[in-house]
C-alpha positions in Angstrom: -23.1 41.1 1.7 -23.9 37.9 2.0 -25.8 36.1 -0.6 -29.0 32.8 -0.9 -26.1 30.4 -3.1 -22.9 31.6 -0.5 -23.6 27.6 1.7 -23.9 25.2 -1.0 -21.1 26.8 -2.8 -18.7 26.9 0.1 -19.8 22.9 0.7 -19.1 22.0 -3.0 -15.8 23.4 -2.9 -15.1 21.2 -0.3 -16.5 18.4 -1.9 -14.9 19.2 -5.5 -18.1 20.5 -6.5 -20.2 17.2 -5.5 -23.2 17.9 -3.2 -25.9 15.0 -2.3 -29.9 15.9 -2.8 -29.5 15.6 1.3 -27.1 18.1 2.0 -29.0 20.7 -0.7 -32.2 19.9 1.2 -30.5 21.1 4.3 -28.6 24.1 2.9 -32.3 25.4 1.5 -32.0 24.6 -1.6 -35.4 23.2 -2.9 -36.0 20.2 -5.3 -37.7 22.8 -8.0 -34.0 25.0 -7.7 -31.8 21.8 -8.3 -34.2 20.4 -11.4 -33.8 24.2 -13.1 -29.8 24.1 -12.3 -30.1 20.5 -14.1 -32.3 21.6 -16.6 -30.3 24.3 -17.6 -26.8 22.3 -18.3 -25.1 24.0 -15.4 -25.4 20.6 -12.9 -25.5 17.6 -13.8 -27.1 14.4 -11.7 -24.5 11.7 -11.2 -26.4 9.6 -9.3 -30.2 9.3 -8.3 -28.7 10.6 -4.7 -25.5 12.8 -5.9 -25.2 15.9 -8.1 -21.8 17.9 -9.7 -22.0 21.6 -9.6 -19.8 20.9 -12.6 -19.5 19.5 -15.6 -17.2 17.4 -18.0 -16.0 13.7 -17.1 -15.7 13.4 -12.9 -12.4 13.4 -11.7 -10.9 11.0 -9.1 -11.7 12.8 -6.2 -14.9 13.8 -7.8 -15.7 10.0 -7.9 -14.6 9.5 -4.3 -17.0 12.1 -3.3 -20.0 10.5 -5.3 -19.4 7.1 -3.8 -19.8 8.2 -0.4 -22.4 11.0 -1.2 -24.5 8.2 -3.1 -24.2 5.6 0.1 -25.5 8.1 2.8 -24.0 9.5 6.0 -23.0 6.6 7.5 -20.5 5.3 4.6 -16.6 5.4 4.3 -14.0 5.6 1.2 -12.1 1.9 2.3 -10.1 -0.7 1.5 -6.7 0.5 -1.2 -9.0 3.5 -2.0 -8.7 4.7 1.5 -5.1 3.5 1.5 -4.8 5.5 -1.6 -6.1 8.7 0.0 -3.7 8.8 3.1 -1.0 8.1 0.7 0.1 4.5 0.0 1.7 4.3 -3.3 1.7 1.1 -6.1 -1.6 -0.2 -5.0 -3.7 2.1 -7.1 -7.0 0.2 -8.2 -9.2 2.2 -10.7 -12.7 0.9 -9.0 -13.1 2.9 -5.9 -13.9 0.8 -3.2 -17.1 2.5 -0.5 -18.1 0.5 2.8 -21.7 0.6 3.5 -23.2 -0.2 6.8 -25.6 -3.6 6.4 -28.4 -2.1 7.2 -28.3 0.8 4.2 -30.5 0.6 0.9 -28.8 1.9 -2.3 -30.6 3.2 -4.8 -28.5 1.4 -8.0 -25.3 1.4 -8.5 -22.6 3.3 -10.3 -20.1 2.8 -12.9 -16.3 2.7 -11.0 -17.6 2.0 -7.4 -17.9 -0.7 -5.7 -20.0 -0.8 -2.7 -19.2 -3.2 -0.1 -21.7 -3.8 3.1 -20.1 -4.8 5.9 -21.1 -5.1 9.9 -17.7 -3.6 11.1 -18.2 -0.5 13.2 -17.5 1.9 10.7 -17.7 4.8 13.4 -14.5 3.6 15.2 -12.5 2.9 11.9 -13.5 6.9 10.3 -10.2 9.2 10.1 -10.2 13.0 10.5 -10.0 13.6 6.8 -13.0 15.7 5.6 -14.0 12.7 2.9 -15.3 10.4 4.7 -12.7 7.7 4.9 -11.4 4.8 7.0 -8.2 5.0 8.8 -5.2 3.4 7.4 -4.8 0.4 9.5 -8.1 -0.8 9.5 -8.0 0.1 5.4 -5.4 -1.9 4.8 -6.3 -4.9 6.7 -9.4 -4.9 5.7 -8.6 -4.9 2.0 -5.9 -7.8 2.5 -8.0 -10.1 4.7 -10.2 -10.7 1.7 -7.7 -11.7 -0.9 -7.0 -14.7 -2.2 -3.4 -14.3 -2.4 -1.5 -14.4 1.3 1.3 -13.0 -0.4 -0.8 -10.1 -1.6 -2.4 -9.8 1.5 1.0 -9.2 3.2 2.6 -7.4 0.3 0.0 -4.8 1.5 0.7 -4.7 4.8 4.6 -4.4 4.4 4.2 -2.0 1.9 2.1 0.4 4.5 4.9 -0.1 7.1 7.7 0.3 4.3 6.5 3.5 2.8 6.2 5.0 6.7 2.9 5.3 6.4 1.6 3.7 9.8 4.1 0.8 12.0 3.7 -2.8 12.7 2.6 -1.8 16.3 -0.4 0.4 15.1 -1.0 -2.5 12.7 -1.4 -5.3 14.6 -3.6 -3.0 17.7 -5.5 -3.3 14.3 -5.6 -7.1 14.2 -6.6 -7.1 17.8 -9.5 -4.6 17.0 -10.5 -6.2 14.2 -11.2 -9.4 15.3 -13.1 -12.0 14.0 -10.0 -11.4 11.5 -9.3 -13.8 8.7 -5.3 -14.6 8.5 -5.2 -12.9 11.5 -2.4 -15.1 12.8 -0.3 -14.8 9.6 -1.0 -10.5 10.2 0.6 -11.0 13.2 3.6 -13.2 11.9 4.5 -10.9 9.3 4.4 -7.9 11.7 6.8 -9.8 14.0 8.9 -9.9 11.2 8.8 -6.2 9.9 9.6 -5.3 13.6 12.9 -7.5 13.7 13.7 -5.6 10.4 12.0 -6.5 7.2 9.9 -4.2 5.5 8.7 -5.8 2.4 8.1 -9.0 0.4 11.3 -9.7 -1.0 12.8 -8.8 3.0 10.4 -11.5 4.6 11.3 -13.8 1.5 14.6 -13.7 2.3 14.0 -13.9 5.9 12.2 -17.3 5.5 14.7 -18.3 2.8 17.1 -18.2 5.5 15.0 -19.5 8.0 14.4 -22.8 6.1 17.7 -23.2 5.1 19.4 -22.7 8.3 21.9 -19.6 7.0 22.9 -16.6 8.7 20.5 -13.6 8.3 22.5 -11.0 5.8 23.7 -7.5 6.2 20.9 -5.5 5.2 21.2 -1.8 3.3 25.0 -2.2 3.4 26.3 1.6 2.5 29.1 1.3 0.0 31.0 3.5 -2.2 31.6 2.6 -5.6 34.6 3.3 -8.1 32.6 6.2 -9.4 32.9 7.9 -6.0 29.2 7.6 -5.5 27.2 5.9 -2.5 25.1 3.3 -3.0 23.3 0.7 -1.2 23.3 -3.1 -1.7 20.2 -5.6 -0.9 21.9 -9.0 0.7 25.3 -9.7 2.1 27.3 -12.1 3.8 30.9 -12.8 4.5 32.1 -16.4 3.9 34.8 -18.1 5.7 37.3 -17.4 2.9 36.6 -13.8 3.6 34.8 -13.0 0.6 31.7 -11.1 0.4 28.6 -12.9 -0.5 26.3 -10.0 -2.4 22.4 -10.6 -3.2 20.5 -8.1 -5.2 17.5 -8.8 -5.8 15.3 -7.2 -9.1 12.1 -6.1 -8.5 9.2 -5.3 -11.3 10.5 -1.9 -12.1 14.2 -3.1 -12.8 13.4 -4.5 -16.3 12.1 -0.7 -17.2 15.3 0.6 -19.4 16.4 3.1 -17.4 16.5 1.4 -14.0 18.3 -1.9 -15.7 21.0 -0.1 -17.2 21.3 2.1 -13.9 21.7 -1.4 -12.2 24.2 -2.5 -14.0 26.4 0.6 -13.5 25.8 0.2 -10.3 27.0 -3.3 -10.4 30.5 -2.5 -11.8 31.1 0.3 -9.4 30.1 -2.0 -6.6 32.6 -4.9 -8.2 35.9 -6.2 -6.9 38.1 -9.3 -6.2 36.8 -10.1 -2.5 33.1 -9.4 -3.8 31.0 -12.6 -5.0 27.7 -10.5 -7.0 24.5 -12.3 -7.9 21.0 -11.3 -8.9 17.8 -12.8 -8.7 14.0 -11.6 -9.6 11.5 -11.5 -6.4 9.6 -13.8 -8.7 12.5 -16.3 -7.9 12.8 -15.6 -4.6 8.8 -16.1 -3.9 8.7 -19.2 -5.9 11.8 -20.9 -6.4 13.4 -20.1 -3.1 15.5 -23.8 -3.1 17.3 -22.1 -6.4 18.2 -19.8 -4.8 19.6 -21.0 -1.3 21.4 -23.7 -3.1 23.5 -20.9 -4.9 23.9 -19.0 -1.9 25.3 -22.1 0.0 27.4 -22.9 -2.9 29.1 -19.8 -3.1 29.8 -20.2 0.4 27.3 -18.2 2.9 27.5 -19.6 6.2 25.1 -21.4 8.3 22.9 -19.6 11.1 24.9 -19.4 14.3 28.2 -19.6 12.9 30.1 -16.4 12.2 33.3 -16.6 10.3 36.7 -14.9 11.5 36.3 -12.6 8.7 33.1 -11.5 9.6 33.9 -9.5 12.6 35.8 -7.3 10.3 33.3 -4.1 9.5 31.9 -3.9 6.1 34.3 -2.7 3.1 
């Protein structure tokens, strides 16, 4: 048999135990009811607009839930938070980011959200998930087009397309959509780029490395098999006139973490060998010291765009 509390429990599972004053109003449940539940210690009111059907500190999905229970109907989980949600990793942010439609009042603000009005038609950008929440593309883009950092901005945007969360196609219907878009033209730049192969920061950086200084585009994800029997896969190569092979590795963040440095330099002696010219550089090089870099690659011998050594038609070793 069906009982009085069956509706606004069934919502607050579904809402990880967060229900607005709104949505209690509708399901019955009268003002007098929710003061008693308060009252008693067994709700708690988050928000002038929001309360848990629990109690304890709010989790992150809790929070998620209050954010957009606390702006109305009308308001979306955005920007990295959104991003977060459909599953982009390495751009957490602890604030959770809510878009509110111009036109909404809030009643105060909260601790950990950050409200945002825009004048974007929120309706066309609002995924299937039952949070309310943007879609990826418009997420993303939305979040980079206000940085101050291009290189963040498009650090975003290749890591969305790198981690096969959306393509650059989807992306840049985006841009189009979007528009008035700031660095819209610099969206669609990097995109061009992803599609002719490079998928994030330190790829494009090596792409306009070569670019400026006129040398052939390397051999990308080259599958070798090291001295330990094992596969592996290298970053940059190139095969000089001489026949030797040009290898660029470049060291992210994570590679100074223990475990991953020592890892890459087993790696590196499995990978070794007389024919095989090995060098390393950080991304932090590559984005600011890009000259450095070239000048060691055109040292060692890597050969200019256009010209492809005798060697070079030989496959991969």
């Amino acid at each position: 048999m069906r009982t009085p509390d069956e509706p606004w429990r069934t919502l607050a599972a579904a809402q990880h135990g967060m229900l607005s004053r709104r949505q209690l109003a509708e399901l019955g449940v009268g003002r007098n009811r929710v003061r008693n539940q308060i009252e008693a210690g067994r709700w708690v009111a988050v928000s002038p607009m929001v309360v848990s059907t629990t109690t304890g500190p709010l989790s992150r999905d809790q929070l998620r839930w209050l954010g957009v229970l606390h702006a109305g109907p009308r308001a979306l989980l955005g920007d990295l938070s959104a991003a977060e949600v459909h599953g982009l990793e390495r751009w957490h942010r602890d604030e959770v980011t809510v878009l509110v439609p111009q036109d909404v009042e809030l009643e105060g603000e909260i601790d950990g959200i950050d409200f945002k009005r825009t004048r974007r038609p929120l309706p066309l950008m609002t995924s299937r998930l039952s949070l309310p929440t943007m879609k990826l593309e418009p997420a993303i883009l939305h979040f980079a087009a206000y940085q101050h950092s291009p290189r963040t901005a498009q650090g975003v945007v290749s890591a969305a397309v790198q981690q096969r969360l959306t393509s650059a196609a989807a992306l840049r219907e985006w841009v189009r959509l979007m528009r008035p878009l700031r660095w819209a033209q610099m969206f669609r730049d990097c995109l061009d780029e992803i599609e002719g192969g490079a998928t994030s920061m330190a790829e494009l950086d090596v792409r306009r490395l070569c670019k400026r200084h006129r040398l052939a585009r390397p051999a990308r994800q080259v599958r070798r098999r090291g001295a330990d029997g094992r596969t592996r896969y290298t970053d940059c190569e190139w095969v000089t006139a001489t026949g030797h092979v040009v290898v660029l590795e470049i060291d992210g963040g994570f590679h100074m973490e223990v475990e991953h440095w020592e890892e890459d330099m087993a790696r590196e002696r499995s990978l070794a060998g007389q024919d095989r010219i090995q060098l390393r550089c950080t991304s932090r090089e590559l984005r600011d010291e890009p000259d450095r870099v070239a000048a060691d690659l055109i040292r060692l011998g890597v050969p200019r765009a256009g010209v492809v050594p005798l060697s070079g038609r030989q496959s991969a070793r």
